[in-house]
DOBAZA-419090 format. One record per residue (C-alpha): residue number from 1; residue in one letter; x, y, z. Coordinates in Angstrom, 3 decimals, always signed. Layout:
REC num residuo        X        Y        Z
REC NUM       A        X        Y        Z
...
***
This chain:
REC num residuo        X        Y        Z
REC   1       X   +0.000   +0.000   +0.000
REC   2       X   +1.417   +3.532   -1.138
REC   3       X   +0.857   +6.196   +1.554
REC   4       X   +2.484   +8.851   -0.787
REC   5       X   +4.653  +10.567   +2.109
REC   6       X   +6.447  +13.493   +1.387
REC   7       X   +8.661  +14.097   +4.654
REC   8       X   +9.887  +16.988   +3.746
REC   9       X   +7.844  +19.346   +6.174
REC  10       X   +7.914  +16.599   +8.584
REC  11       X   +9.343  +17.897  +12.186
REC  12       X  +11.679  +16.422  +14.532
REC  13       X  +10.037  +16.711  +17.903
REC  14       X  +10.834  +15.259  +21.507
REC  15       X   +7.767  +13.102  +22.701
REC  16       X   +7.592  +15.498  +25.696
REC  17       X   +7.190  +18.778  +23.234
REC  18       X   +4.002  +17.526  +22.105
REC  19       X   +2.335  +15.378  +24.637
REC  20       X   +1.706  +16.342  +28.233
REC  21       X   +1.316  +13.388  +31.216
REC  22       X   -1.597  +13.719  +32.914
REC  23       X   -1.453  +12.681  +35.977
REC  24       X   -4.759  +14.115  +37.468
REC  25       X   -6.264  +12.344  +40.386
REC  26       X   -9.672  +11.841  +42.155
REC  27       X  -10.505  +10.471  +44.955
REC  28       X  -14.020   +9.850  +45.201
REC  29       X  -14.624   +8.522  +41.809
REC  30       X  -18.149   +7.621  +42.362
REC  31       X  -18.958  +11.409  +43.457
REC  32       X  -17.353  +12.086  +40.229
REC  33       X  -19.574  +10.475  +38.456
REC  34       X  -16.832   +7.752  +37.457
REC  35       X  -18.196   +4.297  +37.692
REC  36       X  -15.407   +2.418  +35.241
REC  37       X  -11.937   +0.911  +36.650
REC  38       X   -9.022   +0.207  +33.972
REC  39       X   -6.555   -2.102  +35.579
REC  40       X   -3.612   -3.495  +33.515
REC  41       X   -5.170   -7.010  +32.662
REC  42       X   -7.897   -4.727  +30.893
REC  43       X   -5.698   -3.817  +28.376
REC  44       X   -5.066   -6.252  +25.486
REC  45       X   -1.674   -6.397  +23.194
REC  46       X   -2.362   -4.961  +20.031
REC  47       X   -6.084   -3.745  +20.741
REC  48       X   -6.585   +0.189  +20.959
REC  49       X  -10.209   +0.266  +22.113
REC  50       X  -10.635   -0.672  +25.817
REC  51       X  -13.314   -3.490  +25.811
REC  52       X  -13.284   -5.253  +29.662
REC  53       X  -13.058   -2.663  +32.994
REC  54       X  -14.175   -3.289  +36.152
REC  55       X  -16.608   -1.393  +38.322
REC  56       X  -15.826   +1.465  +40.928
REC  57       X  -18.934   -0.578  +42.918
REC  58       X  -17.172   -3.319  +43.893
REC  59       X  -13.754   -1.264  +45.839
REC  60       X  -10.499   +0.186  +43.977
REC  61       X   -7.027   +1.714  +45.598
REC  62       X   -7.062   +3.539  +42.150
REC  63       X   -7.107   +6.813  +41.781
REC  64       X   -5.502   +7.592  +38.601
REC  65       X   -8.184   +9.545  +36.043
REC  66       X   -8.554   +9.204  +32.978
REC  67       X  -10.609  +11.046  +30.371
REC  68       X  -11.781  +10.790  +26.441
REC  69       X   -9.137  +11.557  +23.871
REC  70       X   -6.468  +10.516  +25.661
REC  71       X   -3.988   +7.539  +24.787
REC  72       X   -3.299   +4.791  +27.935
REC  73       X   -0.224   +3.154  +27.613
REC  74       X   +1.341   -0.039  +30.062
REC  75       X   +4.845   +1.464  +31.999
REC  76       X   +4.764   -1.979  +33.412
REC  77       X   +6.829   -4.293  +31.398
REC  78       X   +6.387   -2.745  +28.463
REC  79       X   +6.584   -5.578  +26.229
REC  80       X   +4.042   -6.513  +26.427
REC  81       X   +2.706   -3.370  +24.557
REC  82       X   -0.494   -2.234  +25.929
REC  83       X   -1.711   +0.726  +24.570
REC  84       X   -5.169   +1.888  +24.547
REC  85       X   -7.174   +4.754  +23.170
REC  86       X   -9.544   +6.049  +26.303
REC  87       X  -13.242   +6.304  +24.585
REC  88       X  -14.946   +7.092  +28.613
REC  89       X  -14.001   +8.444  +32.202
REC  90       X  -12.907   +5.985  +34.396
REC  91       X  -10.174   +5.958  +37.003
REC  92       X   -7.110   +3.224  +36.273
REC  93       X   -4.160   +1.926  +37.706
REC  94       X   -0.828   +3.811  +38.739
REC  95       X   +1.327   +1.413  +35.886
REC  96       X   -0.674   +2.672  +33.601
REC  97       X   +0.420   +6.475  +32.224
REC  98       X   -2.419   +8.677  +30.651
REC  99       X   -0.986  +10.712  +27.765
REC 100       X   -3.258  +13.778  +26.365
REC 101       X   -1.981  +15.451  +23.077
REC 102       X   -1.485  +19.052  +22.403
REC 103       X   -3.777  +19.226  +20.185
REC 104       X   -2.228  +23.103  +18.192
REC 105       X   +1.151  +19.536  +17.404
REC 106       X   -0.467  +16.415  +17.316
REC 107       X   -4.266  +14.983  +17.102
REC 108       X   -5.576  +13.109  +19.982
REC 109       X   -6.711  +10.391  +17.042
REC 110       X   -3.133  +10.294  +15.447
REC 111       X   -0.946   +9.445  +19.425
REC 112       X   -1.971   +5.674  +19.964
REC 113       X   -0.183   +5.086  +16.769
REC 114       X   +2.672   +6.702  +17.332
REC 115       X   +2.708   +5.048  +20.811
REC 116       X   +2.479   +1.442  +18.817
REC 117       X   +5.092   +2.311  +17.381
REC 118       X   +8.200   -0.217  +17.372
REC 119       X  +10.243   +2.954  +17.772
REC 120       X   +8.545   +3.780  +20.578
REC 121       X   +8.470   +0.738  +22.391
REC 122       X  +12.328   +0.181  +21.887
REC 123       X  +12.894   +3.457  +23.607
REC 124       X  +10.090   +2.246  +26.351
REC 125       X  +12.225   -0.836  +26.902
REC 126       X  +15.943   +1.078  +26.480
REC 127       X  +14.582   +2.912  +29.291
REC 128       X  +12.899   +0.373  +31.395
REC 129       X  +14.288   -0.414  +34.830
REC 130       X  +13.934   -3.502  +37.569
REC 131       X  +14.113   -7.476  +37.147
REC 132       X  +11.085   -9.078  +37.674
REC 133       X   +9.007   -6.083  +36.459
REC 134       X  +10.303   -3.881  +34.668
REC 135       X   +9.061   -0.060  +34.266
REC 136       X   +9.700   +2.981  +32.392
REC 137       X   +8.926   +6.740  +33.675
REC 138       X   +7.737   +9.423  +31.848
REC 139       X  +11.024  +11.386  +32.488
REC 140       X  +12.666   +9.042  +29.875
REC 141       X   +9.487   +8.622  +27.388
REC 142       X   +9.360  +12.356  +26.873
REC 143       X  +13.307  +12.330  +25.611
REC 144       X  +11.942   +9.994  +23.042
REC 145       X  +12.218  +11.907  +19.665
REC 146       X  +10.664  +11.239  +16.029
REC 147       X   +9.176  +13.043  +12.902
REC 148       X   +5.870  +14.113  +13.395
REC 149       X   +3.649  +14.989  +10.261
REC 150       X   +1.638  +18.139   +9.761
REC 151       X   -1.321  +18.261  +11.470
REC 152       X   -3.172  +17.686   +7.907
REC 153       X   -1.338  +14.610   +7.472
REC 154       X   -1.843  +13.165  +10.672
REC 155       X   -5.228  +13.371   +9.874
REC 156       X   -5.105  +11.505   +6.547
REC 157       X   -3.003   +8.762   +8.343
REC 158       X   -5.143   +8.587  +11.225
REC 159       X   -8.434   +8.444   +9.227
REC 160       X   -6.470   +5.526   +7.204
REC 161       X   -5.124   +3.747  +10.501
REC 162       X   -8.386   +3.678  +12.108
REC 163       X  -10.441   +2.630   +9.372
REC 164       X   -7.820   -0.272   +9.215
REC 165       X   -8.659   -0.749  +13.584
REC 166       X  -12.160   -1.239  +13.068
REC 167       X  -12.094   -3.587  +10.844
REC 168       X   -9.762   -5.387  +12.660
REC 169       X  -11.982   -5.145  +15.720
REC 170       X  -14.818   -6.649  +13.337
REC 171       X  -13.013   -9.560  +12.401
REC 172       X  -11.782  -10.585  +15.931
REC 173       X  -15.008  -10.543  +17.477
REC 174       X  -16.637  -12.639  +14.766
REC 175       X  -13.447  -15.050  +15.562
REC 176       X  -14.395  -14.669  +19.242
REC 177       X  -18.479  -15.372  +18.618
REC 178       X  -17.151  -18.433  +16.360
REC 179       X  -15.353  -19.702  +19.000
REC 180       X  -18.225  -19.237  +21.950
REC 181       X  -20.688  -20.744  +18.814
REC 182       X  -17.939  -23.932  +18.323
REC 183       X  -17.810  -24.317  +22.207
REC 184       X  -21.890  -23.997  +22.909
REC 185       X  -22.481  -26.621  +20.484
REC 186       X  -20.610  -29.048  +21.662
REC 187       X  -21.133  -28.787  +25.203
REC 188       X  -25.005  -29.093  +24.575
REC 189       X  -24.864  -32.436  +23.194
REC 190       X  -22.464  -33.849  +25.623
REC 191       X  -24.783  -32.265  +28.686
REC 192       X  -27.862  -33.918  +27.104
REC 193       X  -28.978  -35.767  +30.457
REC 194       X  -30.126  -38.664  +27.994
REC 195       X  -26.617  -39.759  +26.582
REC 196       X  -24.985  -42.689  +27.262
REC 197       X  -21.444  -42.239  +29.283
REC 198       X  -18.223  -44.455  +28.800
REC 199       X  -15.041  -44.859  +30.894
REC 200       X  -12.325  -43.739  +28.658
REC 201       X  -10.159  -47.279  +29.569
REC 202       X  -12.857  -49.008  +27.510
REC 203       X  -12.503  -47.261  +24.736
REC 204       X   -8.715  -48.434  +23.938
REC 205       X   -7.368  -50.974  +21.416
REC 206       X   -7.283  -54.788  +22.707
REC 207       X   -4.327  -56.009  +24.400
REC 208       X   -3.570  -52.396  +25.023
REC 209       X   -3.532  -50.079  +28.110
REC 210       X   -3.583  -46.467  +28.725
REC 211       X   +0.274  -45.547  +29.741
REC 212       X   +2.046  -42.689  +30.754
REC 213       X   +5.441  -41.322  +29.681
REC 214       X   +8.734  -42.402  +31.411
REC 215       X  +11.414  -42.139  +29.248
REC 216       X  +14.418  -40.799  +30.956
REC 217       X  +15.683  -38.706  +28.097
REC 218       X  +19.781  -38.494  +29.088
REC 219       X  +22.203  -36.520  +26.259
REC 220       X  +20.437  -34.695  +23.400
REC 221       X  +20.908  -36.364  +20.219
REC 222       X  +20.373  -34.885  +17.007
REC 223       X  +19.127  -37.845  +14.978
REC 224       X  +17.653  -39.120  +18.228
REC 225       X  +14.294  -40.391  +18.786
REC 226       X  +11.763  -37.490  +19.551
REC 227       X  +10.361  -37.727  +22.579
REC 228       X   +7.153  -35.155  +24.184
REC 229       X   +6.875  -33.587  +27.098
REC 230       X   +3.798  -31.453  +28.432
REC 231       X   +5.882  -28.324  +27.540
REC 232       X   +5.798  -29.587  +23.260
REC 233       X   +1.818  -29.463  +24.000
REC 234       X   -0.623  -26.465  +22.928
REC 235       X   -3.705  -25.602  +21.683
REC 236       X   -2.228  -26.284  +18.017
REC 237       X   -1.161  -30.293  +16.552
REC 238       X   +2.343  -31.837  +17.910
REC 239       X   +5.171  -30.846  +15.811
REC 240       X   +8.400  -32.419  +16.007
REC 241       X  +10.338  -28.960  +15.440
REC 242       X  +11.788  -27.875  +18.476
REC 243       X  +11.032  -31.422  +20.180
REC 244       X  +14.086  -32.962  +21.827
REC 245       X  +15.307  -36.616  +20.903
REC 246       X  +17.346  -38.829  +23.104
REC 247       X  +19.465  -41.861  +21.834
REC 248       X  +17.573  -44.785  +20.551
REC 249       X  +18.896  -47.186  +23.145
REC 250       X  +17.620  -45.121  +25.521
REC 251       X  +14.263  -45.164  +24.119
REC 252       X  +14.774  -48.829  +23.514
REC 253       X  +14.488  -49.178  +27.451
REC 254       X  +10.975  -47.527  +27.451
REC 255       X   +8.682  -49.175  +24.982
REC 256       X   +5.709  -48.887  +27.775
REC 257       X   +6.021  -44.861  +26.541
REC 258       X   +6.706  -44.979  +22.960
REC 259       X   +3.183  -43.701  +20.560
REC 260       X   +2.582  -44.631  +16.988
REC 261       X   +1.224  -42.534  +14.886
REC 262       X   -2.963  -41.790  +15.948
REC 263       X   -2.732  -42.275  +19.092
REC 264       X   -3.838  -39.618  +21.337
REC 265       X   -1.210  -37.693  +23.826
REC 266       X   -2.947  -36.523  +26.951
REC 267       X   -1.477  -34.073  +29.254
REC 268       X   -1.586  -34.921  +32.976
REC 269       X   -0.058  -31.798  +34.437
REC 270       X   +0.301  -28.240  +33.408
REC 271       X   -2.869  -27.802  +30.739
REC 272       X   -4.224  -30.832  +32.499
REC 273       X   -6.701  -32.955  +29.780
REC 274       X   -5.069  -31.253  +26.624
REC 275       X   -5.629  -33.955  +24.490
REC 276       X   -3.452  -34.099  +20.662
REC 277       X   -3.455  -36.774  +18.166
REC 278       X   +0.073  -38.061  +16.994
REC 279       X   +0.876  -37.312  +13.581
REC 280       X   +2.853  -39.367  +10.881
REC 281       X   +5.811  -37.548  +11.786
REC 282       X   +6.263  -38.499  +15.033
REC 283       X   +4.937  -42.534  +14.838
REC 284       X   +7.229  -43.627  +17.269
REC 285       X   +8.064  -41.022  +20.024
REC 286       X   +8.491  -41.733  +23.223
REC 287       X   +6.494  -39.894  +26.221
REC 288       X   +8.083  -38.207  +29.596
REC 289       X   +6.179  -38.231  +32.178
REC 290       X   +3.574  -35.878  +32.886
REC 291       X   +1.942  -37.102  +29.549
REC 292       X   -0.227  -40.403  +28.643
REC 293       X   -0.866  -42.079  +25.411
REC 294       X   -4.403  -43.901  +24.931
REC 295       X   -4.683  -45.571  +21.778
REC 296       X   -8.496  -45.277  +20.783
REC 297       X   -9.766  -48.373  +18.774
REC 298       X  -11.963  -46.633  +16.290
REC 299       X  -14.373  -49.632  +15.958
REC 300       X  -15.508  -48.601  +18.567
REC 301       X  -15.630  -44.721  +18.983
REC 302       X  -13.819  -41.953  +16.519
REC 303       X  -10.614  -40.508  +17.796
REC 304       X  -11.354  -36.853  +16.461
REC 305       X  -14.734  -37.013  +19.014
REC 306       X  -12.840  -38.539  +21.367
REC 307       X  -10.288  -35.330  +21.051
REC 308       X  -13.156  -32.703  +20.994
REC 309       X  -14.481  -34.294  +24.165
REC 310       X  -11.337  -34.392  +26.507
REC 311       X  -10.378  -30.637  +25.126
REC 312       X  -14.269  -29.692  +25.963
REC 313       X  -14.961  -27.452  +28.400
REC 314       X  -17.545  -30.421  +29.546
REC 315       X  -14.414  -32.335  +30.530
REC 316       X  -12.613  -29.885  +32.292
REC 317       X  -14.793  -29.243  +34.694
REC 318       X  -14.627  -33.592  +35.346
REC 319       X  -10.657  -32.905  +34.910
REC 320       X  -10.937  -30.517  +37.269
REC 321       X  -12.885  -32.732  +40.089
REC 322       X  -10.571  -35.662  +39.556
REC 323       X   -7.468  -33.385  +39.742
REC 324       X   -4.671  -33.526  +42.998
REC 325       X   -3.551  -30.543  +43.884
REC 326       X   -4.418  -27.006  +44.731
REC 327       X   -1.615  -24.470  +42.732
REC 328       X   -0.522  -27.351  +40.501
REC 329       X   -3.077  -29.885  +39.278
REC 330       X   -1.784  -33.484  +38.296
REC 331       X   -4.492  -35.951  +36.547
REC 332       X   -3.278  -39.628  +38.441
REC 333       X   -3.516  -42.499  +35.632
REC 334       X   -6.366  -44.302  +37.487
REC 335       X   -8.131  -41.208  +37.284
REC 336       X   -7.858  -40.819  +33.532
REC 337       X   -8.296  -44.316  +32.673
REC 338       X  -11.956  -43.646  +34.769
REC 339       X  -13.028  -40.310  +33.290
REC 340       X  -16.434  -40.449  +31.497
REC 341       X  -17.005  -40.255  +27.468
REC 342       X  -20.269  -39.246  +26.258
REC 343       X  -21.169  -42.409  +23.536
REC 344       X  -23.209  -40.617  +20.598
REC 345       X  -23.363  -43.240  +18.125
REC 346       X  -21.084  -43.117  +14.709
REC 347       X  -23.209  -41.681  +12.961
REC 348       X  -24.071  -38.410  +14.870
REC 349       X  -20.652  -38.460  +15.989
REC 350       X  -19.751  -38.188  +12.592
REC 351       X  -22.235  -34.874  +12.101
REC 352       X  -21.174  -33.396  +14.863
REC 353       X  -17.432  -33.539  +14.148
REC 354       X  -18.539  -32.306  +10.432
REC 355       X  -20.145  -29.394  +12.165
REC 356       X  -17.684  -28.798  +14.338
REC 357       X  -14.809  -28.776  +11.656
REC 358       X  -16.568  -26.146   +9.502
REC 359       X  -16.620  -24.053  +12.890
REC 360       X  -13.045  -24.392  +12.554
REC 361       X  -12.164  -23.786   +9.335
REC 362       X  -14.531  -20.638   +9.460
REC 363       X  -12.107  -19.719  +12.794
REC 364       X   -8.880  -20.365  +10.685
REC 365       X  -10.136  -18.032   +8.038
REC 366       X  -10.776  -15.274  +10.294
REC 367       X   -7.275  -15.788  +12.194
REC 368       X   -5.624  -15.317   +9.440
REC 369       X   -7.537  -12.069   +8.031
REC 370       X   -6.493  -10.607  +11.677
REC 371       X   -2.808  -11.850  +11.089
REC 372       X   -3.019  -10.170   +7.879
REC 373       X   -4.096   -6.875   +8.700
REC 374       X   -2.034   -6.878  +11.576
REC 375       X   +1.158   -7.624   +9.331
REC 376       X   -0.147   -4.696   +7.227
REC 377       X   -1.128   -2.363   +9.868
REC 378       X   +2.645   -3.078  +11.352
REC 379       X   +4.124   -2.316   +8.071
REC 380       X   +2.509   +0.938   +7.233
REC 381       X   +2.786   +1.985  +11.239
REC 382       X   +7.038   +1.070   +9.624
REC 383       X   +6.491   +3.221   +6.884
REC 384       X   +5.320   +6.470   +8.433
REC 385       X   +7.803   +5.728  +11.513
REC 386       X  +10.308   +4.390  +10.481
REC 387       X  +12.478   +7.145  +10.636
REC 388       X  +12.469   +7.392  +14.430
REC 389       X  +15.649   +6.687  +16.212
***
């Protein structure tokens, strides 16, 4: 995309010259008519429009105000990059610094992109102090200097930048309502109080047995036999890159934990229940412990439904009864060899997967238009700053 910049009557400007930190107070927010609370966990990476708060109501130590117009941004650990464009009055946290523009330099509409800037930030993090969490003052943010457009300009490239945020904002919440959609459907057939319930131990292979990992993985070896540990698991398939490997012989030792391709991985600490199938790629791994491999005998029940119900948030609440442990859960064997499977029948299994995988490809589509525009958004937020030092 061509923005057509001429630079030429660009200025060189300290952040400080144009942008004053507000750092008005009020105590009684409620008298003030303030009812909204902005904490840091409110503000999401790469989102400029403030969409969770919580409520004066319920008790804040905040007294931080914050009005219309003005840009929020994160001073604590600042890469996270939270910046936030401030649509309401609300009071917010002391991490978080309110920024109002002088509006005869630089529109109010045209600062949260400069702020998501990547010059910005690496001055924000240049300047950062502490270990565990890091913060930057507005002392060192207002040193921060770049070219700043006419005020006509600013305008063109903020009419352009926000036209490009609400779109964005469109496509992530019909990614979020797809998800909510995928997740209602599925939970209502496995809650139906009608359906018939399976231990999962009975729905293995013959002559087989639900196992958990205990290779003992010694030296790396880099033509070694892969082996997974809870840590290799996400929401995403198992990949072998990045996966460790161990020496054959030692692997040799543990045949109890070795998975063919199919079988299902289950995760009995950390994201307790995550459930992944083993692809082609990794037919013969070996397991550490802290993960289980059940090896589903599809006469008798699909693998894919048996995946959607052990990653359902139908199971996690029975994960989460048959749990030990308060801070950090661990699923025993005997309880994961006893947790229930709702039995559908192969063919409505089969419909409901169907449904449930055009859900998902409808999701993937929309994750990747928000990947997109972000990519382009980042780029042309490049092109107009990229001269900042």
């Amino acid at each position: 995309m061509s923005l057509n910049l001429d630079k030429s009557r660009w200025t060189r400007v300290k952040f400080g010259e144009v942008v004053f930190n507000v750092n008005s107070t009020v105590k009684d927010a409620e008298a003030a008519g303030i009812d909204r609370v902005i904490a840091m966990e409110h503000l999401d990476p790469g989102e400029l429009r403030v969409q969770r708060w919580g409520n004066v109501a319920d008790g804040t130590t905040f007294t931080r105000r914050v009005k219309p117009g003005q840009t929020l941004f994160g001073k604590r650990r600042a890469y996270q990059r939270k910046v936030a464009y401030a649509e309401f009055d609300a009071i917010c946290s002391g991490d978080i610094l309110t920024f109002q523009a002088n509006e005869a330099q630089i529109l109010p509409e045209f600062l949260p992109f400069l702020v998501q800037s990547d010059g910005f930030f690496a001055h924000a993090l240049g300047t950062s102090a502490g270990s565990l969490s890091p913060r930057t003052n507005w002392t060192d943010l207002s040193d921060f200097e770049f070219e700043l457009p006419p005020l006509a300009e600013q305008k063109r490239l903020a009419e352009l930048l926000w036209t490009m945020e609400v779109h964005q904002e469109t496509v992530v919440e019909e990614n979020r309502a797809l998800t909510i959609l995928r997740s209602k459907q599925l939970n209502q057939v496995l809650s139906a109080k009608t359906i018939e319930i399976s231990p999962l131990e009975t729905l293995v292979k013959p002559d087989t047995s639900i196992t958990y990992g205990i290779v003992q993985a010694g030296p790396e070896i880099e033509d070694g036999v892969p082996y997974i540990r809870v840590s290799d698991m996400t929401d995403g398939d198992l990949s072998i890159k990045g996966m460790k490997k161990t020496a054959p012989e030692i692997a040799a030792r543990f045949k109890r934990s070795r998975v063919d391709s199919g079988d299902l991985v289950v995760a009995l600490r950390g994201r307790t229940g995550l459930t992944l199938k083993v692809p082609e790629e990794l037919d013969g791994a070996n397991l550490t412990q802290g993960t289980a491999r059940v090896a589903i005998d599809n006469n008798k029940i699909d693998p894919d439904f048996v995946i959607e119900v052990m990653n359902s948030a139908w199971m996690a609440s029975e994960v989460s009864r048959n749990a030990k442990g308060s801070t950090f859960t661990e699923l025993t064997l005997v309880a994961l060899r006893n947790l229930p499977v709702p039995r559908l029948g192969n063919d409505k299994e089969h419909e409901l997967l169907q449904v449930l995988k055009a859900v998902s490809r409808a999701q993937e589509a929309t994750s990747n238009s928000i990947e997109k525009l972000r990519v382009k958004k980042s780029a042309i937020l490049k092109n107009i700053f990229e001269g900042f030092q």
